[in-house]
DODO-511503 format. One line per field, with one value per residue: z negated, y, x of N, C-alpha, C, CB in turn; residue in three letters; residue number from 1. Coordinates in steps of 0.001 Angstrom, whole numbers. Glycine has a CB too. Layout:
nc3 Z, ...;
nc2 Y, ...;
nc1 X, ...;
cac3 Z, ...;
cac2 Y, ...;
cac1 X, ...;
cc3 Z, ...;
cc2 Y, ...;
cc1 X, ...;
cbc3 Z, ...;
cbc2 Y, ...;
cbc1 X, ...;
rest ALA, ...;
nr NUM, ...;
//
This chain:
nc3 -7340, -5681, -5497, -2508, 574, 684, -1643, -4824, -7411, -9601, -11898, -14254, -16362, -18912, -21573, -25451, -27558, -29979, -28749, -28088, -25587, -23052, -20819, -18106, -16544, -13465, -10882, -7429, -4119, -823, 284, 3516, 4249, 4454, 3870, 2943, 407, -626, -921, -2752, -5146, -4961, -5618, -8232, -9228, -9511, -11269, -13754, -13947, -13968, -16665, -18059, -19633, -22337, -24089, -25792, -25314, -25832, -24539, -21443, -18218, -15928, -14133, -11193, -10024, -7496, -7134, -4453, -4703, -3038, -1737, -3150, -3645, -4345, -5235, -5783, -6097, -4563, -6873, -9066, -12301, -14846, -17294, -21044, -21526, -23845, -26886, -29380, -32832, -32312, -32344, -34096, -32556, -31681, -31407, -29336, -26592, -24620, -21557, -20134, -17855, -15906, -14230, -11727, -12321, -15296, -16252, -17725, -18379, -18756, -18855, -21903, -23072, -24453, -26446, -27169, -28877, -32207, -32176, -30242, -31668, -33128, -36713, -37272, -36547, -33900, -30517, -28544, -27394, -24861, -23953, -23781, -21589, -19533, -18983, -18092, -15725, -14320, -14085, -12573, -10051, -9553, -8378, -6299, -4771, -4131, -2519, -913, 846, 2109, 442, -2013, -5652, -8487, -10920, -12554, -13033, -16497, -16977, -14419, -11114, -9654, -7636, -9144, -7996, -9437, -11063, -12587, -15293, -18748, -20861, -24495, -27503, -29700, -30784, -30523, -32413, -30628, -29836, -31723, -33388, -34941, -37086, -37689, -36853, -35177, -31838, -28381, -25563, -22013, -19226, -16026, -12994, -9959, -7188, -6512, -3606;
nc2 -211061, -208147, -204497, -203070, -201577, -199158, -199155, -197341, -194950, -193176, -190441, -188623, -185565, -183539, -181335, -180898, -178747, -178981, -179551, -181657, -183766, -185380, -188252, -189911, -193165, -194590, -197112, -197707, -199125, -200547, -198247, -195811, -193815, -190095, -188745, -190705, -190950, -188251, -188497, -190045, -188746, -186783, -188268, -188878, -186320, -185777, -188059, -187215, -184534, -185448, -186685, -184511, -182609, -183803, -183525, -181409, -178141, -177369, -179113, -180326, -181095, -180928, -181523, -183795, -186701, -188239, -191269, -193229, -196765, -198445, -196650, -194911, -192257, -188831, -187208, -183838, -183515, -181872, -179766, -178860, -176823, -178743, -177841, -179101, -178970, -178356, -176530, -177033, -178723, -180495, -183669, -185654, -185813, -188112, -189884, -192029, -193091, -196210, -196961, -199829, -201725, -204647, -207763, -210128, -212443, -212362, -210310, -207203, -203739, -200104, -196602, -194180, -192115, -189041, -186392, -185321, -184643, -184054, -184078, -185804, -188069, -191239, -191535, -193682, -193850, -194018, -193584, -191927, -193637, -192095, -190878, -192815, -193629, -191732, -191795, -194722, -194598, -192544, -193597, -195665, -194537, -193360, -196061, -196540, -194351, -194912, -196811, -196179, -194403, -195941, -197624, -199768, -200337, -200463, -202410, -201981, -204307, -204371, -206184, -206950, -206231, -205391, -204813, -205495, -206323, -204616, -206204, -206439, -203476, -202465, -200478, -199526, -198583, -197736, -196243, -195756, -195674, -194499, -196496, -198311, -200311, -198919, -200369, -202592, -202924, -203692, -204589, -202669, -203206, -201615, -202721, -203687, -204834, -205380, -206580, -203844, -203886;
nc1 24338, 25035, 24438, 22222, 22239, 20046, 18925, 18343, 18870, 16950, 17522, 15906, 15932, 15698, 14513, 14077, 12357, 14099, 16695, 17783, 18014, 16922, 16441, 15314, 15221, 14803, 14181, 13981, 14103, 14348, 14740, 15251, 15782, 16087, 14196, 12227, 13891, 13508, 10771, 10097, 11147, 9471, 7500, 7971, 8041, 5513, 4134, 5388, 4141, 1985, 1321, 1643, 289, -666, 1960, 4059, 4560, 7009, 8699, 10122, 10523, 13813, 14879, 16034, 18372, 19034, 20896, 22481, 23048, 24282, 26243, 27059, 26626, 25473, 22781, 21143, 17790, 15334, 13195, 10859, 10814, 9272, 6841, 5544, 1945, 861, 216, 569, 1614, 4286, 5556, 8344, 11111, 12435, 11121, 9013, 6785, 6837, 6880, 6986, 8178, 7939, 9848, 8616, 10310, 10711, 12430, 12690, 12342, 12514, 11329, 11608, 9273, 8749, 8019, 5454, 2612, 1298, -1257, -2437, -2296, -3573, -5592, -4119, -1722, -1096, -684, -3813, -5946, -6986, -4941, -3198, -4276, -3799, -1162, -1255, -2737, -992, 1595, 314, -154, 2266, 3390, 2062, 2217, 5153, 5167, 3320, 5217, 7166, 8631, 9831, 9054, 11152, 13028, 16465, 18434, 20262, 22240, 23419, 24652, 21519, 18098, 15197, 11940, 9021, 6916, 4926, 3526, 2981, 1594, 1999, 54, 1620, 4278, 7018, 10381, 13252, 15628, 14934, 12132, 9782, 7904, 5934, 3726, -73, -333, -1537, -2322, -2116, -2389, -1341, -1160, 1181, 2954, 4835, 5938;
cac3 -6122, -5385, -4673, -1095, 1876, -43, -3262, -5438, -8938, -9643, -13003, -14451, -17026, -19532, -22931, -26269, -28412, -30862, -28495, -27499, -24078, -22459, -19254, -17708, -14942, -12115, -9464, -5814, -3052, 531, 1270, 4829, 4944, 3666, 4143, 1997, -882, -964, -1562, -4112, -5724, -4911, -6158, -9662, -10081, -9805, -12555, -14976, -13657, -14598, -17841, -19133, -20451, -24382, -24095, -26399, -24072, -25729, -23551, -20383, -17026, -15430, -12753, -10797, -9501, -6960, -5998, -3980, -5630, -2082, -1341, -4921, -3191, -5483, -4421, -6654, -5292, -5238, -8403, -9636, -13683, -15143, -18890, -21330, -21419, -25180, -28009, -31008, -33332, -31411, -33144, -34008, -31107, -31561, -31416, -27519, -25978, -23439, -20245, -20063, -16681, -15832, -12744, -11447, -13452, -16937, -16804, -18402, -18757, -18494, -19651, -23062, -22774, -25280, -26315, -27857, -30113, -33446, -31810, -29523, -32343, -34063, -37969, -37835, -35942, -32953, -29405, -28717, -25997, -23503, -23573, -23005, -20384, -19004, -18378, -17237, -14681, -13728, -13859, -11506, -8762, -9208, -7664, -4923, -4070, -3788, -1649, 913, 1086, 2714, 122, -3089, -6752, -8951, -11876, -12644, -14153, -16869, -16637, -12614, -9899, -8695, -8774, -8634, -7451, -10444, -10751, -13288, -16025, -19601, -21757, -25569, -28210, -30731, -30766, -30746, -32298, -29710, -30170, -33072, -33264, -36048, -37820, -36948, -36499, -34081, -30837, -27777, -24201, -21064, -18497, -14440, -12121, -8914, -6944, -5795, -2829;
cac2 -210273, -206725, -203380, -203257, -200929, -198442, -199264, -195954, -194996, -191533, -189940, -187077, -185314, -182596, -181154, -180714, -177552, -179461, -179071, -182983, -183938, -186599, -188312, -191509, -193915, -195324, -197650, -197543, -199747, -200215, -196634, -195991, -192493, -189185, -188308, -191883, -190679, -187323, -188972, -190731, -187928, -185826, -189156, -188970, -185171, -186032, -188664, -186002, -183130, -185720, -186806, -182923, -182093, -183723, -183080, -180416, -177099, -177297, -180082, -180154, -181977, -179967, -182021, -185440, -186657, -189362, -191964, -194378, -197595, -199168, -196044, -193919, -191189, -188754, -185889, -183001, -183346, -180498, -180351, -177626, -177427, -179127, -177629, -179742, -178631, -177599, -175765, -177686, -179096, -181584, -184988, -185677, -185887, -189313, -190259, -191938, -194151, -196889, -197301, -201379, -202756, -206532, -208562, -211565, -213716, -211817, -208652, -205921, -202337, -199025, -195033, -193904, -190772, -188173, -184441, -185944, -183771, -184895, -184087, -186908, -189495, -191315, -191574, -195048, -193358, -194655, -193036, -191937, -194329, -191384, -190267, -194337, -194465, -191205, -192528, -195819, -194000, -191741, -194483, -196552, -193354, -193442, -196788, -196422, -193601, -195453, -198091, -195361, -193574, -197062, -198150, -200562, -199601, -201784, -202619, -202037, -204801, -203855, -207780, -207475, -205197, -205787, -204249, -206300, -205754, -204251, -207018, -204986, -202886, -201599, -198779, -199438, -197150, -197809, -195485, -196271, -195005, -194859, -197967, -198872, -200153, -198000, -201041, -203939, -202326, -204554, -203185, -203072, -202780, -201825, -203633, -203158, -205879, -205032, -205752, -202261, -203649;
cac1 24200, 25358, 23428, 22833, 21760, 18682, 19075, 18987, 18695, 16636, 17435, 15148, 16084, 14654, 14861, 12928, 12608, 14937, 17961, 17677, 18405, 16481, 16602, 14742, 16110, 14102, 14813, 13691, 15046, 13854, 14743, 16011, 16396, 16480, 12892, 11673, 14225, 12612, 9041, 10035, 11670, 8237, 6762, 8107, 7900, 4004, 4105, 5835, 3003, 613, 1436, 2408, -876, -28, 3229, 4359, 5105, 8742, 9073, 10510, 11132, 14075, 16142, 16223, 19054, 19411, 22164, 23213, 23531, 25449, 27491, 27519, 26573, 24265, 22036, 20458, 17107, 14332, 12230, 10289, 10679, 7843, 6820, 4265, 777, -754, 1480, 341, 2622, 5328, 5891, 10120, 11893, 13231, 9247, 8393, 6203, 7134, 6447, 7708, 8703, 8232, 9314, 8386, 10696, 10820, 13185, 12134, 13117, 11674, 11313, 10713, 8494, 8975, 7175, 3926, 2054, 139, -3051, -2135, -2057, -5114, -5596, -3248, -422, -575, -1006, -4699, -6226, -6699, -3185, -2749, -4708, -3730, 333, -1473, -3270, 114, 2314, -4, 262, 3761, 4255, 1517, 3169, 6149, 5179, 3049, 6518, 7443, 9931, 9232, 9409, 12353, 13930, 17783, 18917, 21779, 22841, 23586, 24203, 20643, 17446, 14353, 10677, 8377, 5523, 3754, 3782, 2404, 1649, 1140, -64, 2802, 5089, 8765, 11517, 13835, 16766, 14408, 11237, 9506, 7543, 5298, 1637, 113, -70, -2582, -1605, -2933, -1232, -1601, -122, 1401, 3888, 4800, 7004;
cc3 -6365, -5048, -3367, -361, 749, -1189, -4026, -6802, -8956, -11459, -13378, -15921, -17384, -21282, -23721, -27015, -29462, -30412, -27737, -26451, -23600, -21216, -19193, -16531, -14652, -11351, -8441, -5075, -2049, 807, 2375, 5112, 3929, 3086, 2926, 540, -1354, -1353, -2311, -5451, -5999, -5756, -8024, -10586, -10691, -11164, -13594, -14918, -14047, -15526, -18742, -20164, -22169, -24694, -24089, -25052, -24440, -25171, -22586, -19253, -16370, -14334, -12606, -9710, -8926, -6621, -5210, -4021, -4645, -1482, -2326, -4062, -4039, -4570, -5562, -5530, -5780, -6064, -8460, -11257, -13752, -16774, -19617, -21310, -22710, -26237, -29410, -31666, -32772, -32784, -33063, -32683, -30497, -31366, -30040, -27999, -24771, -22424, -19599, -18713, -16562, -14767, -13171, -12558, -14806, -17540, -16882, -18765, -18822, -19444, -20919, -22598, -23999, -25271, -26712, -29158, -31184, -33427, -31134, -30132, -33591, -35142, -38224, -37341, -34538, -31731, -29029, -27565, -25058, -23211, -22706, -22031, -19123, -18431, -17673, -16272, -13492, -13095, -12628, -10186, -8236, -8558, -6626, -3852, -3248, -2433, -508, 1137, 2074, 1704, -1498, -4662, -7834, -10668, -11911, -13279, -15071, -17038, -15116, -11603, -9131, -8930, -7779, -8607, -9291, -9966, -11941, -14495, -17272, -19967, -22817, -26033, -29046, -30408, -31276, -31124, -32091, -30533, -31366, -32981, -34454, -37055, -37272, -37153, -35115, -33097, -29705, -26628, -23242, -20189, -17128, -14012, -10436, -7789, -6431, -4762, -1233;
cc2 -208838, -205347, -203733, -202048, -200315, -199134, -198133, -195899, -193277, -191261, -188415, -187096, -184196, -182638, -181187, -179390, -177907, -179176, -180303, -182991, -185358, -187245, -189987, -191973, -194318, -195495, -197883, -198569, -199894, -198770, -196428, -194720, -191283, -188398, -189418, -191139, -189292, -187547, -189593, -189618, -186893, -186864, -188759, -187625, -185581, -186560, -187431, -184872, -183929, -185767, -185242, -182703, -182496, -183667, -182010, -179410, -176507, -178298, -179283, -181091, -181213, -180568, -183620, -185312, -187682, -190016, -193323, -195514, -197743, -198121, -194998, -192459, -190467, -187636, -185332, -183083, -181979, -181147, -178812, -177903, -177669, -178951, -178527, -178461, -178011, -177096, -176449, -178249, -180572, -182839, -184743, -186406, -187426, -190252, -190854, -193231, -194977, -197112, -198593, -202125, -203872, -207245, -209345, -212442, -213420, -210727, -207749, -204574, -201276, -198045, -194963, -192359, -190444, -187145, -184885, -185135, -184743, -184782, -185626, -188705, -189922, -191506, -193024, -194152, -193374, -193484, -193084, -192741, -193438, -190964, -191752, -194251, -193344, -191325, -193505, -195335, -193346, -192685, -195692, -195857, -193588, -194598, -197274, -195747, -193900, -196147, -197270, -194556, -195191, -198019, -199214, -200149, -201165, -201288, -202652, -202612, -204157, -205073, -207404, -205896, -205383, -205395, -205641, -205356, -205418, -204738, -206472, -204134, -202536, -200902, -199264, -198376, -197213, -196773, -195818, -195062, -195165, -195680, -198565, -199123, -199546, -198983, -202217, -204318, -203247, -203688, -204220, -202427, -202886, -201910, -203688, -204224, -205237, -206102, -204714, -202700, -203805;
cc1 24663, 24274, 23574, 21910, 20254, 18196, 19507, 18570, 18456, 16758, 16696, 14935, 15716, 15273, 13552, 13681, 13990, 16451, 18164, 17100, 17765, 16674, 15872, 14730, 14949, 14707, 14025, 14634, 13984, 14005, 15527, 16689, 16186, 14782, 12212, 12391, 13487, 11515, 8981, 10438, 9809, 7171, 6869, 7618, 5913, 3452, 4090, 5238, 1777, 17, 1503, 1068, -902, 1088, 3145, 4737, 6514, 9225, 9453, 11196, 11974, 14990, 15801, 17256, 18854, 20746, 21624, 23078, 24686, 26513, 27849, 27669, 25344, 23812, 21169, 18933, 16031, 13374, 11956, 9846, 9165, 7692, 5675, 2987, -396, 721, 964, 1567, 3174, 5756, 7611, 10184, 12181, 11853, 9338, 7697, 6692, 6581, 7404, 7431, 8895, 8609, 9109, 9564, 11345, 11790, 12559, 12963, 11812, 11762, 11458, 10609, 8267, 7974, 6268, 3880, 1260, -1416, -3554, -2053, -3695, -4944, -4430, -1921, -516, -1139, -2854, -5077, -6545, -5326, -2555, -3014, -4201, -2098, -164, -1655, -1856, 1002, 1829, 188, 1265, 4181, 3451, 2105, 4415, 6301, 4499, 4623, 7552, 8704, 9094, 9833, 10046, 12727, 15484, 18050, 19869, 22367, 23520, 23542, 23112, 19700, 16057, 12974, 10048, 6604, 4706, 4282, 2596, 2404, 915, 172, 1233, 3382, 6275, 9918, 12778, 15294, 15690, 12736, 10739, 9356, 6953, 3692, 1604, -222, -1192, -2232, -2797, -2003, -1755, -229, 159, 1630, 3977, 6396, 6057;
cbc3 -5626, -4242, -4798, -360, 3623, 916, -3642, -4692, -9976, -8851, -13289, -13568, -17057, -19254, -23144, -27298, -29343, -31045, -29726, -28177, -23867, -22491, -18580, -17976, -14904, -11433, -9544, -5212, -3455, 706, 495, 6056, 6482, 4613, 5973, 2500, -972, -236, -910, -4041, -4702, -3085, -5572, -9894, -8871, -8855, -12750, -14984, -11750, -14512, -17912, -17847, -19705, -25406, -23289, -27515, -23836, -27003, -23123, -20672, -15999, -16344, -13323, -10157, -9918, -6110, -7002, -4263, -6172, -702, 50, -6086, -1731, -7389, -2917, -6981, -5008, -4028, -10201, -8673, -14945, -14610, -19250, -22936, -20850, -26491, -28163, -31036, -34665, -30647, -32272, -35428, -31303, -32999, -31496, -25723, -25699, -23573, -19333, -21316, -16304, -16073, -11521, -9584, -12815, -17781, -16073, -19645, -17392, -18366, -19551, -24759, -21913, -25113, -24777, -28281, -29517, -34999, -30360, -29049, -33473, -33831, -38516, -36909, -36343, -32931, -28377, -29025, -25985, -23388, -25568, -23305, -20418, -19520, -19480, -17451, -15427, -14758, -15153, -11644, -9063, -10350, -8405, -4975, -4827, -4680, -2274, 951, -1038, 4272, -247, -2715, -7388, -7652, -12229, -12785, -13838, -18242, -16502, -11994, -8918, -8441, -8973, -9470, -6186, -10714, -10762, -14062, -15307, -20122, -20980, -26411, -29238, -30754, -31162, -29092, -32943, -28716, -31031, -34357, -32822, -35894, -38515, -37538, -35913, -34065, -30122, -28365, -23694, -20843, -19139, -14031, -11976, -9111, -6562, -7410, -3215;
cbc2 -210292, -206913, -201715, -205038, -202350, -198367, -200279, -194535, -195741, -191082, -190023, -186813, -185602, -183328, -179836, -182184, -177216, -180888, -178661, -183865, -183938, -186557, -188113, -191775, -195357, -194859, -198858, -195882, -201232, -200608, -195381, -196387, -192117, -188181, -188493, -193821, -190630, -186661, -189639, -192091, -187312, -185360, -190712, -189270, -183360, -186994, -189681, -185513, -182366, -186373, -187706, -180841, -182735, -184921, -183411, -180765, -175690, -177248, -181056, -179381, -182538, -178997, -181822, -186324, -186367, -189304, -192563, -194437, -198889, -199960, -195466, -194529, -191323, -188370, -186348, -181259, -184690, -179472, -181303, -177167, -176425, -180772, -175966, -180570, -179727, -179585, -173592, -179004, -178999, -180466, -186687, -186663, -185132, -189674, -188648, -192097, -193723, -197710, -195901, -202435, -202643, -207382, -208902, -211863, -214721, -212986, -207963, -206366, -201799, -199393, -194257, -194271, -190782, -187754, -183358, -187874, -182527, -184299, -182661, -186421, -189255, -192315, -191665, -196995, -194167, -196331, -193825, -190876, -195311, -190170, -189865, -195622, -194872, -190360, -193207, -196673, -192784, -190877, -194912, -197068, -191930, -193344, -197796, -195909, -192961, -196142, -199616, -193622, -192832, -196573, -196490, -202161, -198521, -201702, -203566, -201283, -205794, -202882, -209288, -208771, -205080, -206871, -201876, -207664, -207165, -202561, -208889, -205662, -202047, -201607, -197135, -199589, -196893, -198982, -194621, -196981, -194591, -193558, -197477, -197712, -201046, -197011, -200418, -205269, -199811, -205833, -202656, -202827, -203826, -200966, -205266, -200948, -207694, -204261, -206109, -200437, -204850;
cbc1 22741, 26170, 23796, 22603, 21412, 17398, 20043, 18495, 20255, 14660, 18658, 13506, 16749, 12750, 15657, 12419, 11095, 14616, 18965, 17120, 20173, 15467, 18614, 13435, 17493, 13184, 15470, 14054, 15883, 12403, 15241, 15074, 15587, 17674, 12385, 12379, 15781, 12441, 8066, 11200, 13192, 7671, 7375, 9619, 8282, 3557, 5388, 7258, 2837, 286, 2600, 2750, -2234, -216, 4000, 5459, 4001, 9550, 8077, 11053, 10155, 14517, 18287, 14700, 19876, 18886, 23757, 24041, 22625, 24701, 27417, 29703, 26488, 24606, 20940, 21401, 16611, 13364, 13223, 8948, 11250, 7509, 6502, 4436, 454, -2544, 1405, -734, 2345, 7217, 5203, 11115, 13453, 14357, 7829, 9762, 5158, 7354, 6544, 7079, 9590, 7054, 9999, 8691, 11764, 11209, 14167, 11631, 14443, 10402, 10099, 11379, 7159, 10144, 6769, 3880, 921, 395, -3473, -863, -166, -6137, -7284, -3571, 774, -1075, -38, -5086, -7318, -7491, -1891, -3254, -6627, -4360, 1493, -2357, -4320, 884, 2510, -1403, 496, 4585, 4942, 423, 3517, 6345, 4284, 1296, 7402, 7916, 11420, 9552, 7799, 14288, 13588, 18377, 19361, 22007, 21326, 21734, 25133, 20490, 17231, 14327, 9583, 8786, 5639, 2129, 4289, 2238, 775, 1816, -1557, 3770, 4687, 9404, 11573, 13989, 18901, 14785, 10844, 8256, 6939, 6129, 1142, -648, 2214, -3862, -231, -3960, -996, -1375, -1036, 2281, 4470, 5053, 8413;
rest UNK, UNK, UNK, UNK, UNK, UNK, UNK, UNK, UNK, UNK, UNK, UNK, UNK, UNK, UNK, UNK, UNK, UNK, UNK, UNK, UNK, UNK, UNK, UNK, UNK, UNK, UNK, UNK, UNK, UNK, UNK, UNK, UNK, UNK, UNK, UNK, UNK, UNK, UNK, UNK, UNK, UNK, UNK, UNK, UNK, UNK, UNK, UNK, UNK, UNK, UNK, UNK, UNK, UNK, UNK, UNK, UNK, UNK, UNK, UNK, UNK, UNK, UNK, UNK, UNK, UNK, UNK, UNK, UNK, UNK, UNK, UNK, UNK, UNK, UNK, UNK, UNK, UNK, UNK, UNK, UNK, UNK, UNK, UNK, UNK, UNK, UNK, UNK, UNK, UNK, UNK, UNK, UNK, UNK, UNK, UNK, UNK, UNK, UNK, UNK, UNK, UNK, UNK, UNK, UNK, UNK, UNK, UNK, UNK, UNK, UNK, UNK, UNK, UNK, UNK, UNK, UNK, UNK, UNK, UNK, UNK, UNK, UNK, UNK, UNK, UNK, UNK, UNK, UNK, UNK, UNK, UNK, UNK, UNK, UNK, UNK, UNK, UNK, UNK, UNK, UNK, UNK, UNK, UNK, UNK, UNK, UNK, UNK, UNK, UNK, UNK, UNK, UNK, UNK, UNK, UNK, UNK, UNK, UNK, UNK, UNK, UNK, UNK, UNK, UNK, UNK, UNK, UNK, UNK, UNK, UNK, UNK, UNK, UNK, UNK, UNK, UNK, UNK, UNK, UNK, UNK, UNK, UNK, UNK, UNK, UNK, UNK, UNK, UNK, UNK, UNK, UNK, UNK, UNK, UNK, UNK, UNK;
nr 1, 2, 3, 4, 5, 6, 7, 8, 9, 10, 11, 12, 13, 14, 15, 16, 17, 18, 19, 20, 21, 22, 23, 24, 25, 26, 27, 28, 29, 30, 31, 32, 33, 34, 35, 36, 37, 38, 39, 40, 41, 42, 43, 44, 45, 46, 47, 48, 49, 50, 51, 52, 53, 54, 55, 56, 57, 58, 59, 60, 61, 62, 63, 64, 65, 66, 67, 68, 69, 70, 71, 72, 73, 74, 75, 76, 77, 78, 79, 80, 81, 82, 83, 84, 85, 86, 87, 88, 89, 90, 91, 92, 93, 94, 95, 96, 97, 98, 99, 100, 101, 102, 103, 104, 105, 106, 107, 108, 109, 110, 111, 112, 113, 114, 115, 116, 117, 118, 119, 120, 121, 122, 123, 124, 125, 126, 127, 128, 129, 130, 131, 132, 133, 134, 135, 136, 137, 138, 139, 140, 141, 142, 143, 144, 145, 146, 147, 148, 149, 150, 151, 152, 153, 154, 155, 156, 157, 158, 159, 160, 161, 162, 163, 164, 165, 166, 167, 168, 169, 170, 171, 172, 173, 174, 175, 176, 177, 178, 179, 180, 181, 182, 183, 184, 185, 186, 187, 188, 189, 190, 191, 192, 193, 194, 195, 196, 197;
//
């Protein structure tokens, strides 16, 4: 299948003290108008104002862009930078946590979220269960939000021009290093079912 008719792809991107450039896709579809893409856009900044608080304050959320998918049309949307929240010492850069996207019939994608301090991590390594629970929490907003904004929150395949519904989602503790998984500590998820369409 093809993109079609409000199908968009929001990118928001940000730096770290290091000089490293981040950015993390989201997909949206059902949007009709200009007013729905804005609330999703206002949707996400939220997420990334929620989460800031263990995220290093050389972090940074500084732009989302929207397109298109069905007419590749993009739009700088409004954002107000978003900085992290404590100055302690920032974990390496290449450090994130996932935020893992599932539909209904087994595609998977989703973020990696960066800027995490070493306050933020418990004596094994791993992400502290409030920081877990405090993305779970954000990340569940983010696709209420979605769906009162009247539109449904998706997956981009990279198989297919297509995006599908987002039937739920987790948040380990592990910590990934990004293309790589670090090791093979077992891991403990908190997991929230939706759909958000």
């Amino acid at each position: 299948m093809a993109y079609a008719a409000g199908d968009f792809r929001f990118v928001v991107r940000g730096s770290l003290n290091s000089g490293e450039i981040w950015a993390n896709t989201w997909a949206v579809f059902n949007i009709d108008n200009a007013t729905e893409r804005q609330a999703v856009a206002a949707a996400l900044h939220q997420f990334y104002d929620d989460i800031n608080g263990p995220l290093s304050n050389d972090w940074q959320a500084l732009t989302c862009q929207s397109k298109d998918l069905f007419t590749n049309v993009t739009v700088d949307e409004t954002w107000a930078g978003i900085v992290g929240g404590t100055a302690t010492d920032m974990m390496p850069g290449q450090i994130a946590v996932r935020l893992s996207l599932f539909s209904l019939i087994g595609q998977n994608g989703g973020p990696f979220l960066c800027g995490f301090v070493n306050t933020d991590t418990e004596n094994n390594g791993q992400l502290t269960s409030s920081t877990q629970s405090l993305i779970r929490d954000a990340a569940s907003d983010l696709g209420d939000a979605i769906v009162a904004a009247g539109c449904s929150w998706g997956l981009d395949r990279p198989t297919g021009p297509e995006i599908v519904t987002v039937q739920r989602f987790r948040v380990g503790r592990r910590f990934d290093v990004i293309r790589k998984r670090a090791n093979d500590v077992g891991e403990s998820y908190l997991t929230v079912e939706g759909p958000w369409t």
